[in-house]
N, CA, C and O atoms as a Tinker XYZ file with bonds, in Angstrom:
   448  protein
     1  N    -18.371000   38.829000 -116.739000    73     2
     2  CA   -16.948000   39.024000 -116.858000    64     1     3
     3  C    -16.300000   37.688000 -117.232000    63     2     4     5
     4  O    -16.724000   36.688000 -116.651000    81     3
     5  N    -15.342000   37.559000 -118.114000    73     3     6
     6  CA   -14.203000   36.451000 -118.345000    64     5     7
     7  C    -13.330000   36.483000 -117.276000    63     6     8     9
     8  O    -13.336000   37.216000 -116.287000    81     7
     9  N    -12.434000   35.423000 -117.660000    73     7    10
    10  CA   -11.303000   35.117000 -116.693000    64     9    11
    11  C    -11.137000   35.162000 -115.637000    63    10    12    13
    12  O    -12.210000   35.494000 -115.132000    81    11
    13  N    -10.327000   35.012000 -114.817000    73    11    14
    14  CA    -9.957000   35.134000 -113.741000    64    13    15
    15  C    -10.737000   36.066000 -112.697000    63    14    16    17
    16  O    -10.930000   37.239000 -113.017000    81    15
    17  N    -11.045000   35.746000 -111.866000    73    15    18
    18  CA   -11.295000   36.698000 -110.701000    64    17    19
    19  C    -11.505000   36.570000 -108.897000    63    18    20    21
    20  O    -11.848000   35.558000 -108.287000    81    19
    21  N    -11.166000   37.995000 -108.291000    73    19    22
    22  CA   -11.196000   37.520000 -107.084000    64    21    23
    23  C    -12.074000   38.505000 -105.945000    63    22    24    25
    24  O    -11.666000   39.659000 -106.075000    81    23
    25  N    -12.853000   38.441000 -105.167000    73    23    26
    26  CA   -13.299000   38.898000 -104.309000    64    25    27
    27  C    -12.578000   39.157000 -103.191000    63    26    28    29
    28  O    -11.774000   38.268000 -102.911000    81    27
    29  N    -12.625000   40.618000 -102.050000    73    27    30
    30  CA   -11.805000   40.461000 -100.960000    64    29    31
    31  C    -12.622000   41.442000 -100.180000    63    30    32    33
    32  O    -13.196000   42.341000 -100.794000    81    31
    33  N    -12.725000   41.346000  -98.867000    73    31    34
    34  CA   -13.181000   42.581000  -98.004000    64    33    35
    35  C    -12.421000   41.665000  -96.665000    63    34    36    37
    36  O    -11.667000   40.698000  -96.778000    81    35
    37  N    -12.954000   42.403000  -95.265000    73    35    38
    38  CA   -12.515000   42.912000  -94.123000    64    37    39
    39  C    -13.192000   42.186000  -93.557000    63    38    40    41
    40  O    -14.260000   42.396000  -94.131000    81    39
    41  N    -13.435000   41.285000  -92.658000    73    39    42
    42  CA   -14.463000   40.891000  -91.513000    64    41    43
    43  C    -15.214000   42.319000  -91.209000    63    42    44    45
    44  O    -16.284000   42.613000  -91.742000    81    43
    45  N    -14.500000   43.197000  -90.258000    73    43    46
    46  CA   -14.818000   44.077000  -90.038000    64    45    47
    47  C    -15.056000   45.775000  -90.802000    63    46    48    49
    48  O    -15.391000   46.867000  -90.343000    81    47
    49  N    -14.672000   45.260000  -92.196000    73    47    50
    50  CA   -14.635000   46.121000  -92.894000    64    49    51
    51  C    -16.404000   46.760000  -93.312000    63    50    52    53
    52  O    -17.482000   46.499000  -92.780000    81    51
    53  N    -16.114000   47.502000  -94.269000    73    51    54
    54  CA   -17.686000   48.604000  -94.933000    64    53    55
    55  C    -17.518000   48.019000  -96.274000    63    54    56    57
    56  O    -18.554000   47.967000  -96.937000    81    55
    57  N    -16.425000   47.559000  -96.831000    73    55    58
    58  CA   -17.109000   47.269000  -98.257000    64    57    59
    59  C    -16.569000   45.978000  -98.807000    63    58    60    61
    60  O    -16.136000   45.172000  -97.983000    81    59
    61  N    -16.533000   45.662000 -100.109000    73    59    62
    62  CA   -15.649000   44.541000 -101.120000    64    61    63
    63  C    -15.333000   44.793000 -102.129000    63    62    64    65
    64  O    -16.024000   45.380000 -102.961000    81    63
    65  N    -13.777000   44.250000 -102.327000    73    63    66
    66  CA   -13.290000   44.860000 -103.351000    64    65    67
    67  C    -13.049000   43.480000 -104.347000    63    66    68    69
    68  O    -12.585000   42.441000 -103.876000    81    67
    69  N    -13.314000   43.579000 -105.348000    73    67    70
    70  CA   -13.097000   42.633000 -106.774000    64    69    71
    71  C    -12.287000   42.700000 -107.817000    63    70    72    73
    72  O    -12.312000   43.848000 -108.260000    81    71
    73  N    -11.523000   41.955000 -108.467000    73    71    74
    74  CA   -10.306000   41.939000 -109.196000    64    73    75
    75  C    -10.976000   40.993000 -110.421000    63    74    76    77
    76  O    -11.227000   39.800000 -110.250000    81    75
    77  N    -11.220000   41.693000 -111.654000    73    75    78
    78  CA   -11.344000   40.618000 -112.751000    64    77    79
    79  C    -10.341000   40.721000 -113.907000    63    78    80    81
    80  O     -9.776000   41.795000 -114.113000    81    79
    81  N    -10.097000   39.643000 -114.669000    73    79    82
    82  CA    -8.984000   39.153000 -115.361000    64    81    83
    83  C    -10.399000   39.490000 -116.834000    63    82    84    85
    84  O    -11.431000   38.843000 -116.662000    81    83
    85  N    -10.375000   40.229000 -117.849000    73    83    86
    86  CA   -11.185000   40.526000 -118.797000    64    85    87
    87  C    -10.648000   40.269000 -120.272000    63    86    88    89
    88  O     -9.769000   39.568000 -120.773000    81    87
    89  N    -11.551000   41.128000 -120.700000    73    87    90
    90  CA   -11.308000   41.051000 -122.126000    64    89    91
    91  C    -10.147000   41.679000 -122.929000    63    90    92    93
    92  O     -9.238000   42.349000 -122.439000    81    91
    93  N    -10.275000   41.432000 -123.960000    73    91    94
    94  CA    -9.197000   42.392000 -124.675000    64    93    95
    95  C     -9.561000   43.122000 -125.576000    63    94    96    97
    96  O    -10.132000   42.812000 -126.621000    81    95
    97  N     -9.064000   44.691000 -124.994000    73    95    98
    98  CA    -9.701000   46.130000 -125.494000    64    97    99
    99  C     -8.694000   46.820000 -126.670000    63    98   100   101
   100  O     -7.527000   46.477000 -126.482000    81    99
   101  N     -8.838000   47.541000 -127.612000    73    99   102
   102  CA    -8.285000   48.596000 -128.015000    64   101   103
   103  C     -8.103000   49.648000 -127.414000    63   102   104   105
   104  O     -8.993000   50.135000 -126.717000    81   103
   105  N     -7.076000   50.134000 -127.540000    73   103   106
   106  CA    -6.851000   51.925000 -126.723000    64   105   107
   107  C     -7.898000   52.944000 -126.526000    63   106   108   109
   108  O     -8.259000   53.386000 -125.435000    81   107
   109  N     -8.364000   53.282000 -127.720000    73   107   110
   110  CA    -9.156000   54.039000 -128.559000    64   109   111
   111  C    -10.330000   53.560000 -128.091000    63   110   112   113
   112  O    -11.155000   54.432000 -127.822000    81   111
   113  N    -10.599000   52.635000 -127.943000    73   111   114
   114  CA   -11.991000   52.231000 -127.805000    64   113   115
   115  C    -12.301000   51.486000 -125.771000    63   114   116   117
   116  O    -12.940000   50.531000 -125.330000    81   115
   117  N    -11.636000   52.334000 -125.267000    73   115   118
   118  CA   -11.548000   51.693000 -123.467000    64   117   119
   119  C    -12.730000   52.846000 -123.081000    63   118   120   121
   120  O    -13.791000   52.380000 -122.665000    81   119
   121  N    -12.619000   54.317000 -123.192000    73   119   122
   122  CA   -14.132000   55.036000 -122.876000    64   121   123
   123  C    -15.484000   54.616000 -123.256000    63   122   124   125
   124  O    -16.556000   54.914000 -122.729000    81   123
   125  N    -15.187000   53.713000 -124.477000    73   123   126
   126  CA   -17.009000   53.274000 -125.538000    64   125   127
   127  C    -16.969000   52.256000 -124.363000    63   126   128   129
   128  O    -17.906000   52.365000 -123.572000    81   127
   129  N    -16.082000   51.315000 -124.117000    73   127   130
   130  CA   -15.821000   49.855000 -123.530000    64   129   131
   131  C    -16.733000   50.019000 -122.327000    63   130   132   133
   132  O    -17.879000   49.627000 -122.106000    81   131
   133  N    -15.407000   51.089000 -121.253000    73   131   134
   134  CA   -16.369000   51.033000 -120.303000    64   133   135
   135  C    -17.662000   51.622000 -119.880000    63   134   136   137
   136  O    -18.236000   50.959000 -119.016000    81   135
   137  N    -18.379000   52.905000 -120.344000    73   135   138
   138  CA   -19.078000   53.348000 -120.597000    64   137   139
   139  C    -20.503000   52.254000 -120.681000    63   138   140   141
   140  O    -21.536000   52.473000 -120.049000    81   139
   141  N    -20.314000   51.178000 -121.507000    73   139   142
   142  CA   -21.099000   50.418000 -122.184000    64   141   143
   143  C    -21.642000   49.032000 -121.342000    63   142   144   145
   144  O    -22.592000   48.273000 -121.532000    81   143
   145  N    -20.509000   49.091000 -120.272000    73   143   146
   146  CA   -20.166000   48.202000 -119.489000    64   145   147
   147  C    -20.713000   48.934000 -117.577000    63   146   148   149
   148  O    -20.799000   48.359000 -116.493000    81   147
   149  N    -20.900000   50.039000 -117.896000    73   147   150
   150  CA   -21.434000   50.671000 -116.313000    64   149   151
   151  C    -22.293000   51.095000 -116.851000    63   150   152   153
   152  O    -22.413000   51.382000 -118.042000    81   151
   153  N    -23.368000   51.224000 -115.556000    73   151   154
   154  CA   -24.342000   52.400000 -115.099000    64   153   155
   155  C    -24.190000   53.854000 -115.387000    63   154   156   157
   156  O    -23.250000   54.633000 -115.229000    81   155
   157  N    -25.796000   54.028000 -116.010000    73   155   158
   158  CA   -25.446000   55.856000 -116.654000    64   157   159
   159  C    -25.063000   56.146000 -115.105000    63   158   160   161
   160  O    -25.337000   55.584000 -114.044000    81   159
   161  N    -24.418000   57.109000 -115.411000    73   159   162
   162  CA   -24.146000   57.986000 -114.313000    64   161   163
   163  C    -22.936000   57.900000 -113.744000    63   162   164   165
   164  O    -22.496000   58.502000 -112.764000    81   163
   165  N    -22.352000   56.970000 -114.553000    73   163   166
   166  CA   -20.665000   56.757000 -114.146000    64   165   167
   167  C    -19.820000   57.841000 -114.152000    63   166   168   169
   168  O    -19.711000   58.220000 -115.318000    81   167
   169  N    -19.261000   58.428000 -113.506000    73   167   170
   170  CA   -18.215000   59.611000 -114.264000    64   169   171
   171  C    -16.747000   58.503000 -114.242000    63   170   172   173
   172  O    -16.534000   57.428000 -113.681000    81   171
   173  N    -15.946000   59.363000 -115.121000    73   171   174
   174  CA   -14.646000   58.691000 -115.834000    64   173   175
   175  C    -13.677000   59.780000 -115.969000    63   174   176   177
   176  O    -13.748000   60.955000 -116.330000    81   175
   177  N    -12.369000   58.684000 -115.394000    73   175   178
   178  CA   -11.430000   59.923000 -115.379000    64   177   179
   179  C    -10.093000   59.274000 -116.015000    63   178   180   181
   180  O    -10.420000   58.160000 -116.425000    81   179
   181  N     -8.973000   59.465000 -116.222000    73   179   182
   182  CA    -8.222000   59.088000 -116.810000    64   181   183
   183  C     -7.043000   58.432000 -115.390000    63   182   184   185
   184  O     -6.969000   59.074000 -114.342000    81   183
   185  N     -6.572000   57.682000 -115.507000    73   183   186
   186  CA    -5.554000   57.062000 -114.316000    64   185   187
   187  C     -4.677000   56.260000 -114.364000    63   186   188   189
   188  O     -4.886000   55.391000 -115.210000    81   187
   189  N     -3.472000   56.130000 -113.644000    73   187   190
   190  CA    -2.681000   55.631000 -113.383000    64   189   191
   191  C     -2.834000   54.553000 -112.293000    63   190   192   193
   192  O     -3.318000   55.039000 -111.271000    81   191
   193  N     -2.597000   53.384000 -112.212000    73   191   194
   194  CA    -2.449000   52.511000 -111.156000    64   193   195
   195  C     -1.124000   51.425000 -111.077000    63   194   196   197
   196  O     -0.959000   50.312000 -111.577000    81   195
   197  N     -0.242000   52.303000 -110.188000    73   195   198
   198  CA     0.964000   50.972000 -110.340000    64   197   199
   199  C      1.538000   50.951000 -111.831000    63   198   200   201
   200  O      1.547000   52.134000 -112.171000    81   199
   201  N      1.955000   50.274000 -112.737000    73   199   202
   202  CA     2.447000   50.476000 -114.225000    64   201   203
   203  C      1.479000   50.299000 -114.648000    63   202   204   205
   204  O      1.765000   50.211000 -115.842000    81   203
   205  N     -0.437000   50.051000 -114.517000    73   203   206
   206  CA    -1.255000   50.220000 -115.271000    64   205   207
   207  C     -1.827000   51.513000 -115.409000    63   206   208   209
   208  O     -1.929000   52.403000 -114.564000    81   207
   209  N     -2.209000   51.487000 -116.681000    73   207   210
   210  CA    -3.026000   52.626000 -116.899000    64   209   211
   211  C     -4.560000   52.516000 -117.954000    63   210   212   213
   212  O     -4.716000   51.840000 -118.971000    81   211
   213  N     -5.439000   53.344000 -117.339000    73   211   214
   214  CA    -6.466000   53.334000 -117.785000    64   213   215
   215  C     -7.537000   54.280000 -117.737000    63   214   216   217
   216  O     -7.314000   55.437000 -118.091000    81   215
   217  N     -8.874000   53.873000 -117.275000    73   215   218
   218  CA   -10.137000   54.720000 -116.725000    64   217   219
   219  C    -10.688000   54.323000 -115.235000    63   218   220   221
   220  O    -10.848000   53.131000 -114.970000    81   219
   221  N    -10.956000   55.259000 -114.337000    73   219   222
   222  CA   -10.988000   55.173000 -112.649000    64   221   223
   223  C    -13.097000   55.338000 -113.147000    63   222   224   225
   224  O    -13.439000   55.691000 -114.275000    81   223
   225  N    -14.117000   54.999000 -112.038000    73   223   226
   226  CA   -15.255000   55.347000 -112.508000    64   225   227
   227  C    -15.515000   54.837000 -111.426000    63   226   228   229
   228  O    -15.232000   53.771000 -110.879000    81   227
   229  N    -16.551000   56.427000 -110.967000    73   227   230
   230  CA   -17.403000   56.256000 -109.860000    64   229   231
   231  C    -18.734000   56.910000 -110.038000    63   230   232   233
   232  O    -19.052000   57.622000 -110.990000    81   231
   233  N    -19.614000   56.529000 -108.821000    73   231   234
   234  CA   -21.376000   56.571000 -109.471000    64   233   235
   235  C    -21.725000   56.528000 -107.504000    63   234   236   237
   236  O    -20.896000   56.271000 -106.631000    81   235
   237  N    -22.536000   56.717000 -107.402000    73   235   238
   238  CA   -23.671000   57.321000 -105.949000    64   237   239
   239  C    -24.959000   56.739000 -106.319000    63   238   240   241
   240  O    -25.686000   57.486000 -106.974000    81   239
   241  N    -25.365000   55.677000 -106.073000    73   239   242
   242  CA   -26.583000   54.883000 -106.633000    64   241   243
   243  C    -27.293000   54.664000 -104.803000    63   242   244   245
   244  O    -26.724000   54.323000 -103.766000    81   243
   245  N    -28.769000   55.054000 -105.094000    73   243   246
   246  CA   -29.127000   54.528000 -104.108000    64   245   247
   247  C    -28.483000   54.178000 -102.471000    63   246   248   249
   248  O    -28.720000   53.173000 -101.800000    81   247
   249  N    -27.605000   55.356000 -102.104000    73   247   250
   250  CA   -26.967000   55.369000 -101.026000    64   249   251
   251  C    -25.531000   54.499000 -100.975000    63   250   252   253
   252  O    -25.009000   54.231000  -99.893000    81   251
   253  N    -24.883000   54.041000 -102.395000    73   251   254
   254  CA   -24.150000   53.298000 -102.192000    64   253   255
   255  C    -23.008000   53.291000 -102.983000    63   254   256   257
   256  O    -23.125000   52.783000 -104.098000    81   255
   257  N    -21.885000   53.761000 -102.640000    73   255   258
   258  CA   -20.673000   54.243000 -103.618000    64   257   259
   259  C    -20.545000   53.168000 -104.177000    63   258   260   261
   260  O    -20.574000   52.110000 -103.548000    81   259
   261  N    -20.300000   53.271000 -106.095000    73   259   262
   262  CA   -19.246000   52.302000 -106.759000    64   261   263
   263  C    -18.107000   52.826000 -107.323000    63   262   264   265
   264  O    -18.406000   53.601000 -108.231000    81   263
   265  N    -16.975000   52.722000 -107.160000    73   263   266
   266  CA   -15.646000   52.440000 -107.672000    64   265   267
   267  C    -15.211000   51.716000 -108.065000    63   266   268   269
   268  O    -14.934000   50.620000 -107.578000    81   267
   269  N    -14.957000   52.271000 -109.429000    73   267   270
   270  CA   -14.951000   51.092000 -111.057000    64   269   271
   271  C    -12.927000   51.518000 -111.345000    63   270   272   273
   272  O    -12.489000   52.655000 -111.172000    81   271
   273  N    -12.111000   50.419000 -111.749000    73   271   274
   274  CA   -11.090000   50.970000 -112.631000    64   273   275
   275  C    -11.255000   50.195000 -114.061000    63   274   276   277
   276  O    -12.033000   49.242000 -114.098000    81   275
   277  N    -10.706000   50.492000 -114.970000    73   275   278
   278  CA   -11.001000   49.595000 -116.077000    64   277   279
   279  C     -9.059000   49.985000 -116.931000    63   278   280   281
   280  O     -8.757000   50.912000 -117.682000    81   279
   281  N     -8.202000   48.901000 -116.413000    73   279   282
   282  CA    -6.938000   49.118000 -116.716000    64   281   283
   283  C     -6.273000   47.772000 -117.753000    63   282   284   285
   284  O     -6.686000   46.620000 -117.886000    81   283
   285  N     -5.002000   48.529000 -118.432000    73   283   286
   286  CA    -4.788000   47.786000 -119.734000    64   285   287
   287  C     -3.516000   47.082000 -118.865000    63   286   288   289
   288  O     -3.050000   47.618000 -117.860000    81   287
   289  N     -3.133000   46.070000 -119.297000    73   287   290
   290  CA    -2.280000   44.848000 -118.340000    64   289   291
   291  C     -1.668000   44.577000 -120.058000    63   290   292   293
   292  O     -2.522000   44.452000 -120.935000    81   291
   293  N     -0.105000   44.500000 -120.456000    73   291   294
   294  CA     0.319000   44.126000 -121.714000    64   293   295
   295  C     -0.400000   44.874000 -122.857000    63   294   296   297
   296  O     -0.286000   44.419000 -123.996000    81   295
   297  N     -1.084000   45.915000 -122.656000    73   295   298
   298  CA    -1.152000   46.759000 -124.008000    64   297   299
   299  C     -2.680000   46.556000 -123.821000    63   298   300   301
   300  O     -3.366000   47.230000 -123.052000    81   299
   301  N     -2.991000   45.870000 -124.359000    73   299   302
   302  CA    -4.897000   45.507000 -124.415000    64   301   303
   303  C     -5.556000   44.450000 -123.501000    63   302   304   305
   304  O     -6.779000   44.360000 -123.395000    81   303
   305  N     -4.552000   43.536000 -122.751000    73   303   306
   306  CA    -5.895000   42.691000 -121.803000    64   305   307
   307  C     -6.300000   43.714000 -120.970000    63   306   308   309
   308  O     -5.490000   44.625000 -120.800000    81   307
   309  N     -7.222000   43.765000 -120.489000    73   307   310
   310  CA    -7.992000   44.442000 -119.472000    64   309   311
   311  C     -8.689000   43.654000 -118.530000    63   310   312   313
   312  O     -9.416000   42.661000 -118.557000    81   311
   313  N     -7.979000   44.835000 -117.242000    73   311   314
   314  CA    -8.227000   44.425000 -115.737000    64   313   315
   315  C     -9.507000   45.027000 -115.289000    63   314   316   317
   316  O     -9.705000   46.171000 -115.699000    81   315
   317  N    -10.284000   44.573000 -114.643000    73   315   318
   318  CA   -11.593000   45.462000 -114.186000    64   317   319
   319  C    -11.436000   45.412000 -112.697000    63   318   320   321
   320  O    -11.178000   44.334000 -112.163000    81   319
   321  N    -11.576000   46.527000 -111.979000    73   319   322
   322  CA   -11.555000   46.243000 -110.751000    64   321   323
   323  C    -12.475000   47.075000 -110.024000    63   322   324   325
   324  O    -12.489000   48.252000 -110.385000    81   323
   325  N    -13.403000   46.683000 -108.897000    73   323   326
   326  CA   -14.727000   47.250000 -108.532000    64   325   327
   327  C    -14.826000   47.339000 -106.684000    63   326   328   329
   328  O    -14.940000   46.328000 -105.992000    81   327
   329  N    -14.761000   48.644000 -106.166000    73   327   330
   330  CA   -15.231000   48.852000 -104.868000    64   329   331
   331  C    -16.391000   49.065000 -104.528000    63   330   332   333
   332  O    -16.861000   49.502000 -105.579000    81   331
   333  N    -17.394000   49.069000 -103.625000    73   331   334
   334  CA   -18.134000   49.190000 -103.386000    64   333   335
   335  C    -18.777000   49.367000 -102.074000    63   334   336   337
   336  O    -18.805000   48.280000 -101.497000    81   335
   337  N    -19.200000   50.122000 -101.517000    73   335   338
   338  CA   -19.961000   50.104000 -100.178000    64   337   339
   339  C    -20.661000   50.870000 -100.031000    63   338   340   341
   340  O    -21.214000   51.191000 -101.083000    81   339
   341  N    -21.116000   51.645000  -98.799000    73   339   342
   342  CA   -22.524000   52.173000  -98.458000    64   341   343
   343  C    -21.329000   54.056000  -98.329000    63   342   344   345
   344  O    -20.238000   54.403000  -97.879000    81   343
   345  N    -22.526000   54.685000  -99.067000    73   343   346
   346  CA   -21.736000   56.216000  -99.225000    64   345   347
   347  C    -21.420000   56.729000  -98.249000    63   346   348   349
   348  O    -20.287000   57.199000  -98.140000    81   347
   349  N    -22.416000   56.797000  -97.154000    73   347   350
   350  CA   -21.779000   57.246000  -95.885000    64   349   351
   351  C    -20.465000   56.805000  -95.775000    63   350   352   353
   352  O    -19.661000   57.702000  -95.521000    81   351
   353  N    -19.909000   55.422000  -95.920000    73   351   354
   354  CA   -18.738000   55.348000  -95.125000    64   353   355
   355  C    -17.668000   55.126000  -96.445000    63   354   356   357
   356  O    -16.842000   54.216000  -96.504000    81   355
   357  N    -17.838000   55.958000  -97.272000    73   355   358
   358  CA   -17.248000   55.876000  -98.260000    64   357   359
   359  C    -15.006000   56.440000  -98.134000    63   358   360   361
   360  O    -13.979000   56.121000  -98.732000    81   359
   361  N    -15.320000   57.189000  -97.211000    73   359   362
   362  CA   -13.783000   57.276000  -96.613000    64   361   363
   363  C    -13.296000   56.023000  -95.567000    63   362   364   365
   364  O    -12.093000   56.153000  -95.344000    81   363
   365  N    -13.689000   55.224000  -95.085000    73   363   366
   366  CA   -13.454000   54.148000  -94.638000    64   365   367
   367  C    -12.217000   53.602000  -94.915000    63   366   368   369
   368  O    -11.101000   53.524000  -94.401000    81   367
   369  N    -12.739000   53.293000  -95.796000    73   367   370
   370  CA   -11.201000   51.960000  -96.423000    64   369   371
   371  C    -10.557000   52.757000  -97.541000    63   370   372   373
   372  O     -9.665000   52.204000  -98.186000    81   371
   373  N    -10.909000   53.982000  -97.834000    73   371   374
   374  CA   -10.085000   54.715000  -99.037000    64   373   375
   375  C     -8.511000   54.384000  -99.188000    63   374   376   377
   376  O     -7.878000   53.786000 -100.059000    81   375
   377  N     -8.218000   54.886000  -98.235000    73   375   378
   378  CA    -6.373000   54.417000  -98.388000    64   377   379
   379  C     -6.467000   53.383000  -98.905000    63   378   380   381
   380  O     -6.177000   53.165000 -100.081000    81   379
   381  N     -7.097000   52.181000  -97.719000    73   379   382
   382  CA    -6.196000   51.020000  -98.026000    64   381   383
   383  C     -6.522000   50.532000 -100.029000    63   382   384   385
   384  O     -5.690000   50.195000 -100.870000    81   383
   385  N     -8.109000   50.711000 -100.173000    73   383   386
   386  CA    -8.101000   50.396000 -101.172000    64   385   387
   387  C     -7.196000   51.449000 -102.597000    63   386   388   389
   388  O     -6.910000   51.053000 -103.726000    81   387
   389  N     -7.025000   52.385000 -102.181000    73   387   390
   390  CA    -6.302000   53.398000 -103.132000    64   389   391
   391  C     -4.744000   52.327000 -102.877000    63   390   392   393
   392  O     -4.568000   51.681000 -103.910000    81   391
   393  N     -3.940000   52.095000 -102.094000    73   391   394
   394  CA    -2.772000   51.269000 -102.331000    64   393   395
   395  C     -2.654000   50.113000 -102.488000    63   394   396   397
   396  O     -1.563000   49.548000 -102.558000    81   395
   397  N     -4.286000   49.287000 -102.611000    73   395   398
   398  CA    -4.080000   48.596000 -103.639000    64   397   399
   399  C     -3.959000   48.178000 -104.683000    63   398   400   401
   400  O     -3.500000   47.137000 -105.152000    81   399
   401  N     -4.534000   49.318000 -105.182000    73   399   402
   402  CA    -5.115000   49.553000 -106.557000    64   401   403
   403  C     -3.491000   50.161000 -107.166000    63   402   404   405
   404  O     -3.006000   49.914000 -108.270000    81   403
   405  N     -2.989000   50.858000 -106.255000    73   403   406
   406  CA    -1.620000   51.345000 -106.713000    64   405   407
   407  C     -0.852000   50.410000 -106.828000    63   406   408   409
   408  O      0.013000   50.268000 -107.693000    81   407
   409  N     -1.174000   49.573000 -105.788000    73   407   410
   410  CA     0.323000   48.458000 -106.316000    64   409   411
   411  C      0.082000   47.160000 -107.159000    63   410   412   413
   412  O      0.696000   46.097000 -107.059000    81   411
   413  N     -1.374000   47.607000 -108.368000    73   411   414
   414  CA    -1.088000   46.757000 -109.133000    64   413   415
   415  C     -0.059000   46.870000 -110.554000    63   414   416   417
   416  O      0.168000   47.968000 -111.061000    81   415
   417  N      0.575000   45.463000 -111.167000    73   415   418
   418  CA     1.736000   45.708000 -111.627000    64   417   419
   419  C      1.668000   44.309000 -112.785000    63   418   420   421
   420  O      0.801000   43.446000 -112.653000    81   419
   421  N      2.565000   44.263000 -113.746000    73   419   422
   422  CA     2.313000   43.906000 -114.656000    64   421   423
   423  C      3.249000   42.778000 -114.304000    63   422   424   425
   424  O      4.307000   43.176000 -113.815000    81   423
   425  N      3.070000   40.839000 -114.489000    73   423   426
   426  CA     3.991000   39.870000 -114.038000    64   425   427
   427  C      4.509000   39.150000 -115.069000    63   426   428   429
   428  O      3.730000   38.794000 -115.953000    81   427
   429  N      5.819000   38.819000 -115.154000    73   427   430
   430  CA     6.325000   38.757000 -116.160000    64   429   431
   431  C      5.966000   37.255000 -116.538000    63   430   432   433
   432  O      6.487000   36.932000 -117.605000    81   431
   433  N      5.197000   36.233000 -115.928000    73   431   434
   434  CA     4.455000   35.168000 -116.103000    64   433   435
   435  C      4.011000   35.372000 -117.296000    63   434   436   437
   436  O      4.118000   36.530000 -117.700000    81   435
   437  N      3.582000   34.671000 -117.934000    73   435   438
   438  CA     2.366000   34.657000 -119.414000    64   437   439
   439  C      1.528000   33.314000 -119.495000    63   438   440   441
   440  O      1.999000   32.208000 -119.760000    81   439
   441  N     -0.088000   33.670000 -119.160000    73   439   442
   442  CA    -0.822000   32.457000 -119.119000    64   441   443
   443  C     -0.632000   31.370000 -120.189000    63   442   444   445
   444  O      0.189000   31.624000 -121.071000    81   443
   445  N     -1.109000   30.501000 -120.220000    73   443   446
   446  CA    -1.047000   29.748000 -121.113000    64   445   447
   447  C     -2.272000   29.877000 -122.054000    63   446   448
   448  O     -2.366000   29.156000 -123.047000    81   447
């Protein structure tokens, strides 16, 4: 992955959640993108997060949920963002990570 990124979980938490700052995608071409970029077996759905929008993608590997988003930030940079933990406890942290993922939002900053 490029740019920016951040790791976060719980002391006491079941999983970790990751925030990457990526590449820059075409519209048209974000299903080839991510597709190309996960594990067969990804399913993909179309989503909303906060004023982003994009592709949500999850997979059951070896006892262990992944939750993929792959969202457009200013038209084409793209955000990647990745949950992960053990399937059993896959309702665990759902909320919290579902409102985070919701309250991401576009800042009127512009890198340099």
């Amino acid at each position: 992955m490029h740019g920016e990124h951040g790791s976060f979980f719980r002391p006491d938490g079941v999983g970790i959640f990751q925030v990457h700052g990526d590449d820059t995608v075409g519209g048209d071409d974000l299903l080839a993108y991510a597709r190309d970029h996960s594990p067969p077996g990804t399913t993909f759905t179309e989503v909303s997060c906060g004023r982003l929008r994009g592709l949500a993608g999850v997979r059951i590997e070896h006892g262990t949920l992944h939750r993929t988003w792959w969202l457009f930030c200013r038209g084409r940079q793209l955000v990647f963002a990745a949950y992960t933990c053990a399937a059993k406890n896959s309702e665990d942290e759902r909320d919290e990570i579902d409102q985070i993922v919701q309250s991401f939002n576009e800042s009127d900053e512009r890198s340099s």
